[in-house]
ROLUM-478707 format. One record per atom (N, C-alpha, C): residue in one letter; z, y, x. Coordinates in steps of 0.1 Angstrom, whole numbers, padded with zeros to 4 digits, always signed. Atoms other than C-alpha are relative to their C-alpha. Example, Ala and Ser with C-alpha at 12.3 -4.5 7.8 and 13.67 -1.06 7.14 Angstrom:
! residues 2
A+0000-0012+0009
A+0078-0045+0123
A+0000+0012+0009
S+0000-0011-0009
S+0071-0011+0137
S+0008+0011-0008
! end
This chain:
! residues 354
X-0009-0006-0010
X+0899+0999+0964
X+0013-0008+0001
X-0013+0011+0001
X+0927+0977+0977
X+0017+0010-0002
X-0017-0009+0006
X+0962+0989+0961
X+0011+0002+0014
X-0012-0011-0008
X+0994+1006+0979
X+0007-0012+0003
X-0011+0010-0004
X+1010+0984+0999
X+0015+0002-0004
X-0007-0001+0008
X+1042+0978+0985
X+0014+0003+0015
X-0008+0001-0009
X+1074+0991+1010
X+0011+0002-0003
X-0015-0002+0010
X+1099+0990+0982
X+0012-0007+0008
X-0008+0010-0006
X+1132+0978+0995
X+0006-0007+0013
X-0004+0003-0018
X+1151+0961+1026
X-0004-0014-0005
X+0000+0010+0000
X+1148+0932+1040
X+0008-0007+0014
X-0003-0003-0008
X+1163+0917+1069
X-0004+0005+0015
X+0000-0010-0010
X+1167+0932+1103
X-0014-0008+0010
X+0008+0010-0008
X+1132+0923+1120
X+0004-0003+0016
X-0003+0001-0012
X+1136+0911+1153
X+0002+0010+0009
X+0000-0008-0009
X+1126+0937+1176
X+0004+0016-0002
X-0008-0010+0009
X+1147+0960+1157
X+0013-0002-0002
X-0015+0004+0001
X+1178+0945+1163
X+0006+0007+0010
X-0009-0008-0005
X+1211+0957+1171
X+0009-0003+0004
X-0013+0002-0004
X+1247+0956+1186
X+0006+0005-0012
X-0006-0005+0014
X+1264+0956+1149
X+0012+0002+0004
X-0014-0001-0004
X+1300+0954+1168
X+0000+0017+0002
X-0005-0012-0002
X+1294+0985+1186
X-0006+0009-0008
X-0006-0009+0014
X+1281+1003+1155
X+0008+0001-0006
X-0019+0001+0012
X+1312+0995+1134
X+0006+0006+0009
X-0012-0005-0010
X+1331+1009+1170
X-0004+0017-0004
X+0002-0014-0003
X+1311+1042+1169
X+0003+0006-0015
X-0005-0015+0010
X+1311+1051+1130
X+0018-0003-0004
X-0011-0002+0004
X+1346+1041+1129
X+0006+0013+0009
X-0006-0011-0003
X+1353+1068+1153
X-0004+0012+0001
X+0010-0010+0001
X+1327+1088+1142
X-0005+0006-0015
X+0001+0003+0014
X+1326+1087+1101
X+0005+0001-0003
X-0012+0004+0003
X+1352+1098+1084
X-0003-0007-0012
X-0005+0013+0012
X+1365+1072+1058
X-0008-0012+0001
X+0013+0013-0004
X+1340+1046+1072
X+0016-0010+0002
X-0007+0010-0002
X+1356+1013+1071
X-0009-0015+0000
X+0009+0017-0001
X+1341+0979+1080
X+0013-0012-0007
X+0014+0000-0007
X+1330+0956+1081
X-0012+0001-0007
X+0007-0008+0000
X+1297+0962+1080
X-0012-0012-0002
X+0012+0011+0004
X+1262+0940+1069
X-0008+0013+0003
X+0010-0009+0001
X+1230+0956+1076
X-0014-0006+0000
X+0018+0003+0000
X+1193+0953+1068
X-0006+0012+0002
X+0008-0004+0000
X+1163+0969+1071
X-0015+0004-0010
X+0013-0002+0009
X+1141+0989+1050
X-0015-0003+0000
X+0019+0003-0008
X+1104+0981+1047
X-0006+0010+0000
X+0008-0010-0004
X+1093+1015+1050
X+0004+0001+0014
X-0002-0009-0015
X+1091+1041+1077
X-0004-0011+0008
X+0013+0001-0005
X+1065+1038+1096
X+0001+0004+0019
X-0006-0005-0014
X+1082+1058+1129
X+0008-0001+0002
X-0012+0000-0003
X+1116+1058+1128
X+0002-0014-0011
X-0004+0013+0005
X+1130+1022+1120
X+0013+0004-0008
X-0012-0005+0011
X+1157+1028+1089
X+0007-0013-0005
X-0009+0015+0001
X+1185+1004+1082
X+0011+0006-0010
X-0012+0000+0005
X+1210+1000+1053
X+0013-0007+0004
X-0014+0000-0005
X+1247+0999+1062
X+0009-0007-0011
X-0006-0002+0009
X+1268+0981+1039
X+0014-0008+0003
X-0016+0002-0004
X+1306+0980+1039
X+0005+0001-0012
X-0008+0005+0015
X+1333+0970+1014
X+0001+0011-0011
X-0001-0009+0010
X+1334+1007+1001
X-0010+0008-0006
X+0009-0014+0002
X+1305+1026+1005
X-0015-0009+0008
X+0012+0001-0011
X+1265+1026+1016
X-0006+0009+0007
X+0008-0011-0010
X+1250+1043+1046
X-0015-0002+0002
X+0016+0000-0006
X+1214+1048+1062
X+0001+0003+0011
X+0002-0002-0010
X+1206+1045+1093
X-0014+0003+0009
X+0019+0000-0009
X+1170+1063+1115
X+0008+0001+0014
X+0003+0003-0017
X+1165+1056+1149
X-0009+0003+0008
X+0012-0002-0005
X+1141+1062+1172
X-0004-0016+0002
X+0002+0010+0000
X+1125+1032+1178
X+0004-0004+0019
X+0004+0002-0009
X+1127+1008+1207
X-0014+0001+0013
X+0009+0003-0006
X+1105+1010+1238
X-0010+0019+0007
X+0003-0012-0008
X+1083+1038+1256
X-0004+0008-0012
X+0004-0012+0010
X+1077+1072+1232
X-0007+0011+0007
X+0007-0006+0003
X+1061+1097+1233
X+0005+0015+0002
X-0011-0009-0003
X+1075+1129+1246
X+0000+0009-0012
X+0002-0008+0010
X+1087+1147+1219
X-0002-0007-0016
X-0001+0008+0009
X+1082+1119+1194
X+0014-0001-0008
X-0012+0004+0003
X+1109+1107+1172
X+0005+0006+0005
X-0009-0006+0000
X+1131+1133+1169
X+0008-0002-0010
X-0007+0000+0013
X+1158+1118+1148
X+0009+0012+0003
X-0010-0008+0000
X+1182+1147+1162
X-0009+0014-0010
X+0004-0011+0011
X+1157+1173+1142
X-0001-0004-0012
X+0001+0002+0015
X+1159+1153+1111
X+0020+0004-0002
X-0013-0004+0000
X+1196+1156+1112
X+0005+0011+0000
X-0005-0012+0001
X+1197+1190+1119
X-0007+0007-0012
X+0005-0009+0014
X+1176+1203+1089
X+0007-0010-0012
X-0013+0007+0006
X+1196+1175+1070
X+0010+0013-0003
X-0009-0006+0002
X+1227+1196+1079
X-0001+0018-0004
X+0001-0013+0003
X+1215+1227+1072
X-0006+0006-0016
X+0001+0002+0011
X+1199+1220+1040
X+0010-0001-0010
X-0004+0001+0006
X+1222+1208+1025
X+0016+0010-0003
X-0006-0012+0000
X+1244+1236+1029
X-0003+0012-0008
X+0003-0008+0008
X+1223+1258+1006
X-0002-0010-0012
X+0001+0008+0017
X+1225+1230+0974
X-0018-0007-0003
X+0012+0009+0000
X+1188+1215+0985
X+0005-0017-0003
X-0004+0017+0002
X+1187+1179+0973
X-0005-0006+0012
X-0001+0005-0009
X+1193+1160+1006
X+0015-0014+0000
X-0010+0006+0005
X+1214+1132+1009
X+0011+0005+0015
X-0017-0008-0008
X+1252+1141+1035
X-0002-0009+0011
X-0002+0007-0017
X+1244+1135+1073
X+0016-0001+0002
X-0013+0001-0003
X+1277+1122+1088
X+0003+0000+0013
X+0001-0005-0013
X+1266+1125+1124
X-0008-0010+0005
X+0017+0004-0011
X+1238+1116+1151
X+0010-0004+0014
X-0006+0004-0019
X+1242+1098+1185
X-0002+0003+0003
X+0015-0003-0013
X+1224+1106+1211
X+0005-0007+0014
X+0000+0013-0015
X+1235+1076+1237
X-0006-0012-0004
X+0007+0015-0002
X+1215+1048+1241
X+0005-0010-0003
X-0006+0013-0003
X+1242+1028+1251
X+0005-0011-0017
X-0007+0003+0011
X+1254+1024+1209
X-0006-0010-0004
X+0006+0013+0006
X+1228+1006+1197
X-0015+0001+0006
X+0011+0006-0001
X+1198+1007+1218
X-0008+0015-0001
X+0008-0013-0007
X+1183+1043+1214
X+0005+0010-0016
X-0003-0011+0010
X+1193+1077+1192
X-0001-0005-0010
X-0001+0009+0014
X+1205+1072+1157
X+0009+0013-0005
X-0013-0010+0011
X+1219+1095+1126
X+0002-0009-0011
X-0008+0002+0012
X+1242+1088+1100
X+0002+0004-0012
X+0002-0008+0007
X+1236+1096+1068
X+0006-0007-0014
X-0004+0008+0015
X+1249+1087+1027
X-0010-0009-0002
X+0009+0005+0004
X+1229+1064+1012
X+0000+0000-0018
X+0001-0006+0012
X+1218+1078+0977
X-0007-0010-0010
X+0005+0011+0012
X+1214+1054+0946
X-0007+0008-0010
X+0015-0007+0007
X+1183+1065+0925
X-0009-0010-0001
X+0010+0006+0001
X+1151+1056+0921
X-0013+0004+0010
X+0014-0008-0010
X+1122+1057+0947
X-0012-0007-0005
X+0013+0002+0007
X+1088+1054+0933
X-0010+0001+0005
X+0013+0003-0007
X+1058+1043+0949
X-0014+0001-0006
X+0017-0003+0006
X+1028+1047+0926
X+0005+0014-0010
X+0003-0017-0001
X+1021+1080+0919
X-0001+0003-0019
X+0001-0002+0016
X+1009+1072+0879
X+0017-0002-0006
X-0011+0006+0009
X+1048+1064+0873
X+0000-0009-0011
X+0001+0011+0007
X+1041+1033+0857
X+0010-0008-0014
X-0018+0001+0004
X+1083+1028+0845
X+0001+0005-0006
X-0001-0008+0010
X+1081+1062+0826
X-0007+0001-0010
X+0007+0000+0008
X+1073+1070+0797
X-0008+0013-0005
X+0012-0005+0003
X+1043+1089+0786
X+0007+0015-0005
X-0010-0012+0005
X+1067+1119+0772
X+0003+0012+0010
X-0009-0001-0010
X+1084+1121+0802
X-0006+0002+0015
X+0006-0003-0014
X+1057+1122+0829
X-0003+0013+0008
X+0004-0013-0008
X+1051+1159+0833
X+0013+0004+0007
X-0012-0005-0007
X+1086+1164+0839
X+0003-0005+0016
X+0002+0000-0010
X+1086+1142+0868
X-0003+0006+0012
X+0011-0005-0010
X+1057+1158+0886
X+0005+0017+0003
X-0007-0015-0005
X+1073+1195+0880
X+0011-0003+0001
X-0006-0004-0007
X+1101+1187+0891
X+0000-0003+0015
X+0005+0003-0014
X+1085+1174+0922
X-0001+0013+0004
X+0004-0012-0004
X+1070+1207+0923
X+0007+0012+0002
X-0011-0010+0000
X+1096+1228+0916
X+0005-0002+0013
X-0005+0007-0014
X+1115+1208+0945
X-0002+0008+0013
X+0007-0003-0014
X+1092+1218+0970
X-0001+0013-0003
X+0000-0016+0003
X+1090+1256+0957
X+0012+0003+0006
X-0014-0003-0003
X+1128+1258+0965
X+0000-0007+0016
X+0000+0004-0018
X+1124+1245+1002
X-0012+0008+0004
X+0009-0011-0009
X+1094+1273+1008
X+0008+0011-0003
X-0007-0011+0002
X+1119+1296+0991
X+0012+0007+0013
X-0014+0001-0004
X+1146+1290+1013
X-0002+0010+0019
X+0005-0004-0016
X+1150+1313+1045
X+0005-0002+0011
X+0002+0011-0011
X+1147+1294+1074
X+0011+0010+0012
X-0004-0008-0005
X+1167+1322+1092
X+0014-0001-0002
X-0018-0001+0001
X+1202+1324+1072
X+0001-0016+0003
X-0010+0015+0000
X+1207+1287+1073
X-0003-0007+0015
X-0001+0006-0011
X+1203+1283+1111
X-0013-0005+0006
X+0008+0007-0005
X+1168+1273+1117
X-0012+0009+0007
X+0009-0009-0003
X+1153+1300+1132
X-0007-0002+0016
X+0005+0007-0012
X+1143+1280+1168
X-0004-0018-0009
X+0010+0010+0004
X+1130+1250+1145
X-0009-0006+0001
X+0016+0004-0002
X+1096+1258+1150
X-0001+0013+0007
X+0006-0014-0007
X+1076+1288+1164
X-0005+0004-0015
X+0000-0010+0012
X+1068+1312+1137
X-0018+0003+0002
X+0017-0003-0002
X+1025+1317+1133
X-0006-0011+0004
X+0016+0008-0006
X+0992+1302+1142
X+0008-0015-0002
X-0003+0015+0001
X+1007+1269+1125
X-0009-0004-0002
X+0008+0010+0002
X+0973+1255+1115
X-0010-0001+0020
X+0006-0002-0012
X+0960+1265+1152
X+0009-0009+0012
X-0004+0007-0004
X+0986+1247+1165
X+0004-0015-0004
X+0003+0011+0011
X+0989+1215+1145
X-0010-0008+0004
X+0013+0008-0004
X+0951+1208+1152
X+0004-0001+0014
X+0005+0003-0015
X+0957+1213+1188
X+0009-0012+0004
X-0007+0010-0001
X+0988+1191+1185
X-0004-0017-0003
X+0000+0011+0006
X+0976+1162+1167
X-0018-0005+0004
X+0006+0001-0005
X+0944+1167+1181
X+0004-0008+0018
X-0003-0002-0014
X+0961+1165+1220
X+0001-0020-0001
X-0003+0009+0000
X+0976+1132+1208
X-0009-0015-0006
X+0006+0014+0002
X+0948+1113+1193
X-0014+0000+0018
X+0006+0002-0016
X+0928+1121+1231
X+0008-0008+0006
X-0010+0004-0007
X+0960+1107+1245
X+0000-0016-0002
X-0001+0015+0010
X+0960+1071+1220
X-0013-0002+0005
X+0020+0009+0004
X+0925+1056+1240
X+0006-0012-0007
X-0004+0013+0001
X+0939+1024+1236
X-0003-0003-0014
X+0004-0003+0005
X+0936+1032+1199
X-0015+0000-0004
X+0016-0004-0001
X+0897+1037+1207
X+0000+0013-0010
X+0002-0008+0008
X+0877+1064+1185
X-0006+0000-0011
X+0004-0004+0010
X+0866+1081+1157
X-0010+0011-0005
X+0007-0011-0002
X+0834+1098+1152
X+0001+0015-0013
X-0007-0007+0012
X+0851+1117+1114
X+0007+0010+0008
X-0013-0011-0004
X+0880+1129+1137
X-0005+0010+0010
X+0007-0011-0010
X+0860+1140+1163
X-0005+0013+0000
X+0009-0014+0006
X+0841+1163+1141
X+0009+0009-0001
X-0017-0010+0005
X+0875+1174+1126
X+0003+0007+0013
X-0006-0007-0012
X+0886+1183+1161
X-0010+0010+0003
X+0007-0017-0003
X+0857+1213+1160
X+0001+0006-0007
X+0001-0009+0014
X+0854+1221+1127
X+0013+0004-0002
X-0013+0001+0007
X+0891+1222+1118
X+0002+0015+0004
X+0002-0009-0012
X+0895+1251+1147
X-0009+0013-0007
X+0015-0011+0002
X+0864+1274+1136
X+0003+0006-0014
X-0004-0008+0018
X+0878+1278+1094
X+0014+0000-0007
X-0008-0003+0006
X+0909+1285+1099
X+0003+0012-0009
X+0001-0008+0008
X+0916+1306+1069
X+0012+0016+0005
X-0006-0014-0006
X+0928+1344+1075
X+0014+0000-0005
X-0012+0006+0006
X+0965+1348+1066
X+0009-0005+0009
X-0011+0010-0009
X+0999+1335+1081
X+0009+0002-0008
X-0010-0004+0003
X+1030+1328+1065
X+0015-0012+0005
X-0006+0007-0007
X+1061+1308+1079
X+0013+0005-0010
X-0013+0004+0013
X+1088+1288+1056
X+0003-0015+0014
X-0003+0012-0001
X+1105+1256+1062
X-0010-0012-0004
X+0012+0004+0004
X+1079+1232+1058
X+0006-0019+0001
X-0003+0010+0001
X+1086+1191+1049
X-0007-0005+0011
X+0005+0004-0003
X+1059+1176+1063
X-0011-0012-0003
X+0005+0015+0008
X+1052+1146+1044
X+0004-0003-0012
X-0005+0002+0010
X+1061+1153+1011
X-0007-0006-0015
X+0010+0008+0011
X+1052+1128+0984
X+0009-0009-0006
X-0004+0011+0009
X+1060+1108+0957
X+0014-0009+0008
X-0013+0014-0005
X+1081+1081+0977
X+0007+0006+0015
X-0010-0003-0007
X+1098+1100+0999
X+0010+0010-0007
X-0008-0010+0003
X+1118+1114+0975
X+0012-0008-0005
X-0011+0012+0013
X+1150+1092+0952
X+0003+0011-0013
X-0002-0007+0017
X+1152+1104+0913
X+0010-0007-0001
X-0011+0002+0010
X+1179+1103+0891
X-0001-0019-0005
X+0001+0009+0007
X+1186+1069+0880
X-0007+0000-0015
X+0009+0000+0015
X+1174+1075+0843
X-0011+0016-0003
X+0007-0012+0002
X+1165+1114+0846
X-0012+0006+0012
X+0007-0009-0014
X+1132+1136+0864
X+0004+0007+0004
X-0006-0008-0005
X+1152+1151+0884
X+0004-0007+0018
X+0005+0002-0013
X+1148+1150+0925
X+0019+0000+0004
X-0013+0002-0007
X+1180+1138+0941
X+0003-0001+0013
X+0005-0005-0013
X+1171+1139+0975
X-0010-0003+0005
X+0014+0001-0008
X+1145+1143+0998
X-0001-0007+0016
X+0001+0010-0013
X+1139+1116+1026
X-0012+0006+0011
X+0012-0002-0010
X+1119+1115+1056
X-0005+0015+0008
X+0006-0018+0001
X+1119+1148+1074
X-0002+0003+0017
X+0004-0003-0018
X+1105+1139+1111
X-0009+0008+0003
X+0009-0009-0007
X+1074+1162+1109
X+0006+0009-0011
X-0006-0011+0006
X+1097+1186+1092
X-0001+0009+0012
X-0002-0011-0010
X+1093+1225+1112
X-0001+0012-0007
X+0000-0014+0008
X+1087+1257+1107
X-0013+0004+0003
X+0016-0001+0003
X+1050+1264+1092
X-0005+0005-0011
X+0011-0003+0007
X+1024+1271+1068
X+0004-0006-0015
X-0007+0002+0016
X+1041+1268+1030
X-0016-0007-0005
X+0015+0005+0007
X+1004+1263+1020
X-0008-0018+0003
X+0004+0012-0003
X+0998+1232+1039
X+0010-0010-0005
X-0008+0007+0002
X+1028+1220+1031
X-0002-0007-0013
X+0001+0006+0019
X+1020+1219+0993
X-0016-0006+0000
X+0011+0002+0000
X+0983+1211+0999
X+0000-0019+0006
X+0001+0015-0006
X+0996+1175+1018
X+0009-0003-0014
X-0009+0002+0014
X+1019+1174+0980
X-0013-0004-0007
X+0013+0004+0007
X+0983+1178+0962
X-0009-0012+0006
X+0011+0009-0003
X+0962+1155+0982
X+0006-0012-0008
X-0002+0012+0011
X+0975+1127+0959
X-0011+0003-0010
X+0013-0005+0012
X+0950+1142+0936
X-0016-0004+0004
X+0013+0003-0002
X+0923+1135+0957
X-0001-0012+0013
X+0001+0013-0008
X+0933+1101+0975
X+0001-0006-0009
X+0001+0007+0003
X+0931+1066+0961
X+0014-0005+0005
X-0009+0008-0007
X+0963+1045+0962
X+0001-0010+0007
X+0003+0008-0010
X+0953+1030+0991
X+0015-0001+0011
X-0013+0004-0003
X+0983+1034+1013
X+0008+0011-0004
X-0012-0008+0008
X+0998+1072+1002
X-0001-0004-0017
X+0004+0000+0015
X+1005+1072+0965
X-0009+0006-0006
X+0012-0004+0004
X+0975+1084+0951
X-0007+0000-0015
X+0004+0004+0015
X+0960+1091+0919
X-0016+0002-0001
X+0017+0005+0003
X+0919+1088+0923
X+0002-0009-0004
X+0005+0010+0003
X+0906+1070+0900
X+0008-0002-0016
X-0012+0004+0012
X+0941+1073+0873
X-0009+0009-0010
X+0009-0011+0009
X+0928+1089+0840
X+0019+0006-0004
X-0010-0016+0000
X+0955+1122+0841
X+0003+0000-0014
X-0004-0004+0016
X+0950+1127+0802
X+0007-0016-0003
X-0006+0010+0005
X+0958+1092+0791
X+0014-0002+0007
X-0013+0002-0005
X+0988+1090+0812
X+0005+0015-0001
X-0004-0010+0004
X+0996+1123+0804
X+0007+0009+0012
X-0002-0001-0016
X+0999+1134+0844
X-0005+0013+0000
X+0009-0021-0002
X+0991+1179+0850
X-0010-0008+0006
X+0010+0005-0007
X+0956+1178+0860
X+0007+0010+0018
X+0000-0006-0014
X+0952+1195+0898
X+0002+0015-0002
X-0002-0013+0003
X+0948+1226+0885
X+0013+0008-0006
X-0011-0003+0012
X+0977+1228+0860
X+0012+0001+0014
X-0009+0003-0008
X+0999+1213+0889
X+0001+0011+0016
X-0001-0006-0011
X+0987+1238+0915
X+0004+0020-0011
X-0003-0008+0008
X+0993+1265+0886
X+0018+0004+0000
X-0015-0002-0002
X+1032+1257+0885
X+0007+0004+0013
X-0002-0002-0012
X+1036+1258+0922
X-0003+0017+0003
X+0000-0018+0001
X+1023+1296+0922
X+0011+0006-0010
X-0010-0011+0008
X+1042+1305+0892
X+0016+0002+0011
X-0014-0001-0006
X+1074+1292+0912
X+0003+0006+0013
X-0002-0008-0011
X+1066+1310+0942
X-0008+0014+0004
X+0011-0010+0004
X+1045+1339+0927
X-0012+0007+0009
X+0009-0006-0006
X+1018+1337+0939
X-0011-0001-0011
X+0009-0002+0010
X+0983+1348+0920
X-0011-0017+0007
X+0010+0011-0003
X+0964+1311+0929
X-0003-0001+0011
X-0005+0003-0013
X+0957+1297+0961
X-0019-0005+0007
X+0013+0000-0006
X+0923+1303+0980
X+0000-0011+0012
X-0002+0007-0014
X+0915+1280+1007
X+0003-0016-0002
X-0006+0010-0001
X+0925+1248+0991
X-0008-0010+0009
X+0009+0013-0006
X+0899+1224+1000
X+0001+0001+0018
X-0003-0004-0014
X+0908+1239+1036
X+0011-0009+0003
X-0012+0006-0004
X+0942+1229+1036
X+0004-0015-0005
X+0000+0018+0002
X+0937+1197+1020
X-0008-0009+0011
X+0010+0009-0007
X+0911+1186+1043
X+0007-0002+0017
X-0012+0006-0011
X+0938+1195+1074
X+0011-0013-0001
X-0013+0008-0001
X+0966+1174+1059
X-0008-0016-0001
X+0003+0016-0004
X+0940+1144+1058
X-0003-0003+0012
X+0000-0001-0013
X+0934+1153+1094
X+0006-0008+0007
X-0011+0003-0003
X+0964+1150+1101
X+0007-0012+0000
X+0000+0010+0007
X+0968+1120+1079
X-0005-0010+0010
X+0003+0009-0014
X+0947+1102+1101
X+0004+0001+0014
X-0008+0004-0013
X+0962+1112+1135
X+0007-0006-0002
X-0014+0003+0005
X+0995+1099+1120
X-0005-0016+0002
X+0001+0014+0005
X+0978+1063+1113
X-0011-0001+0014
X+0004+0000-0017
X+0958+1069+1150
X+0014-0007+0007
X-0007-0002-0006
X+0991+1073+1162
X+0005-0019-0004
X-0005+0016+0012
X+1005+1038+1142
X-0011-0006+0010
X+0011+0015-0008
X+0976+1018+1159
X-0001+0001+0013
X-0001-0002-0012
X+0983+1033+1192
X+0014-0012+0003
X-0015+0007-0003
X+1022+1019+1189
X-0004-0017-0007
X-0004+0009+0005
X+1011+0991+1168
X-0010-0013+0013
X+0009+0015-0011
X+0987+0978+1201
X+0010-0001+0013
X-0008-0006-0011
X+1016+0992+1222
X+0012-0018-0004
X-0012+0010+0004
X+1040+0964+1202
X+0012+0011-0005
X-0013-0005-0002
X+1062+0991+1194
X+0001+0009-0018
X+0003-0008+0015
X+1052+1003+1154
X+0009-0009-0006
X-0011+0003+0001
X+1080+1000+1135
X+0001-0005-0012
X+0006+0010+0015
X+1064+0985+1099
X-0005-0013+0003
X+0010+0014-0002
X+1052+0950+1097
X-0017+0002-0007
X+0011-0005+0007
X+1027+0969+1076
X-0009+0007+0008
X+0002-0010-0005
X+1015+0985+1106
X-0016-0001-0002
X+0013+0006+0003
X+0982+0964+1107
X-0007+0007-0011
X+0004-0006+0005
X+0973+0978+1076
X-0005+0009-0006
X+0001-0018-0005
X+0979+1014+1081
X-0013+0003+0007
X+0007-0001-0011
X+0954+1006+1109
X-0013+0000-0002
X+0008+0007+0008
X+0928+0991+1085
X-0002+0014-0004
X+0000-0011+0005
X+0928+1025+1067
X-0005+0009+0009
X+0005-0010-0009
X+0921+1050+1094
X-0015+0003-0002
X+0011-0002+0001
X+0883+1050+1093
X-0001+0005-0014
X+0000-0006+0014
X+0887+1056+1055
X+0006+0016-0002
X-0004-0019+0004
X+0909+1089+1057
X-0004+0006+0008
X+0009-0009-0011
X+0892+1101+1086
X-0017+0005-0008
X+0015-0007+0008
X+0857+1100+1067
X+0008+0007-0014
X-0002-0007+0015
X+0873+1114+1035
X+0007+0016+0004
X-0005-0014-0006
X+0888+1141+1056
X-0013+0009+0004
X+0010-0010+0000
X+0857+1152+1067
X-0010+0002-0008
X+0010-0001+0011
X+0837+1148+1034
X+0007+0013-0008
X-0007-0010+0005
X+0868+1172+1023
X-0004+0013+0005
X-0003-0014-0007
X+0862+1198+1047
X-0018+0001-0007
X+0013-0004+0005
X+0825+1196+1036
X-0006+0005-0012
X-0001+0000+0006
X+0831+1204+1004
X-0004-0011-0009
X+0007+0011+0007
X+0816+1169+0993
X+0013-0002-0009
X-0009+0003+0009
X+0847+1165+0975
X+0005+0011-0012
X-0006-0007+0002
X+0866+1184+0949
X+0011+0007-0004
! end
């Protein structure tokens, strides 16, 4: 299985990703307090949708997401809803890093853009924590888990987010969404895995509703740890953040357990005991204690949506990346991938997996 592409790091600002750096230094100077230029900036090699750029000035470092250049997607790239659960988060002591404020004119640098700290830690891309030591690995993984217990805990109501999302029928809507949009991506061409998914998905959804704040994409490397301690310091990446289904949310946390580190972090294939990693069980054990619940029916359900999902996402990437407009150089082999989580998605829903 070919390994995790590597998206550690910046690099500089690719071309079609360039900016007016003058009139950024104009806007966060009168938009930032204590911002002072001047100002250097690169480009992260992640992110995949919104093009992300570090800021760096004589005193301090920033982050910057964007929508990307070029025609979207109505409803796409919403950096103004990462910003706003940003600001609201971090208001109840969730690990987030300190929005400092969002454009929303074009004219600054070319299309919507927020302002954010930029948090020194560690972000970690392979899933076995390779760096840690063997002692030290369960604590990682619960406090991942914990993490995400304390963002289903939180209610979505006192801290302002109560027009977020629509409240119910999140897996009914979800399919129909991400279903709507891989009809929409011909260009893309098809998939006869997804296709299936788009009947079967529909027909088992499980009985039940409950509605939290939901990440969307929460995993391993979108998070930054403590420089030396397991402990979650903030939580990145929060464009398919809404208001949904707590269970799916933790169910796209577990599917590491049952992907390959092919392009998410992934642990098929790691041996759990020798690395001393909770098995699946143990780790979906902590997750209940912290949000008491008696065990969690349905998994292979809600794992086999978030690879669904998984693959519209990397549909979507090969839609923008024939468009010219995907915002990884990695896009290509996002692209390469698709037929793989699409059939593992639906071997999931078949119980062929377990």
């Amino acid at each position: 299985m070919k390994e995790a592409i590597s998206f550690n790091g910046t690099s500089e600002v690719r071309s079609e990703h360039r900016f007016d750096i003058a009139s950024l230094t104009q806007w966060m100077t009168e938009n930032v307090s204590g911002f002072r230029g001047p100002v250097t900036v690169e480009q992260f090699r992640g992110g995949q949708s919104n093009p992300t750029y570090k800021v760096n000035t004589p005193d301090k470092a920033y982050v910057i997401r964007r929508k990307p250049p070029g025609d979207l997607l109505r409803g796409a790239h919403a950096v103004e809803r990462e910003a706003r659960v940003l600001q609201a988060l971090e208001g109840v002591d969730f690990p987030v890093p300190h929005m400092h404020g969002i454009c929303m004119e074009d004219a600054v640098i070319g299309t919507w853009f927020y302002v954010m700290d930029f948090v020194q830690g560690r972000v970690l891309w392979d899933a076995t924590f390779p760096d840690v030591t063997r002692d030290e690995r369960p604590r990682y993984f619960y406090s991942i888990n914990e993490t995400l217990a304390k963002l289903h805990s939180i209610d979505y109501r006192s801290v302002g987010l109560t027009d977020f999302g629509r409240p119910g029928n999140y897996f009914e809507r979800q399919i129909a969404r991400w279903s709507k949009q891989y009809t929409g991506d011909v260009e893309a061409g098809r998939d006869p895995h997804f296709e299936k998914l788009m009947e079967w998905l529909p027909a088992h959804i499980p009985a039940g509703d409950e509605t939290t704040i939901v990440h969307g994409d929460f995993r391993v490397d979108n998070m930054i740890f403590h420089p030396t301690e397991p402990r979650v310091l903030a939580v990145l990446d929060w464009e398919l953040s809404t208001l949904g289904h707590p269970l799916a949310d933790f169910a796209y946390n577990v599917m590491m357990y049952r992907m390959p580190p092919l392009i998410i972090a992934g642990l098929e294939g790691a041996n759990l005991r020798e690395l001393n990693i909770p098995s699946e069980d143990e780790y979906v054990a902590v997750y209940c204690a912290h949000t008491g619940r008696d065990g969690i029916e349905n998994l292979n359900f809600y794992v086999a949506f978030n690879m669904f999902r998984l693959a519209a996402i990397f549909h979507g990437i090969k839609a923008r990346w024939k468009r010219g407009s995907a915002a990884s150089p990695h896009a290509k082999e996002l692209v390469a991938a698709l037929p793989f989580v699409a059939q593992r998605a639906w071997e999931q829903s078949q119980g062929a997996l377990s």
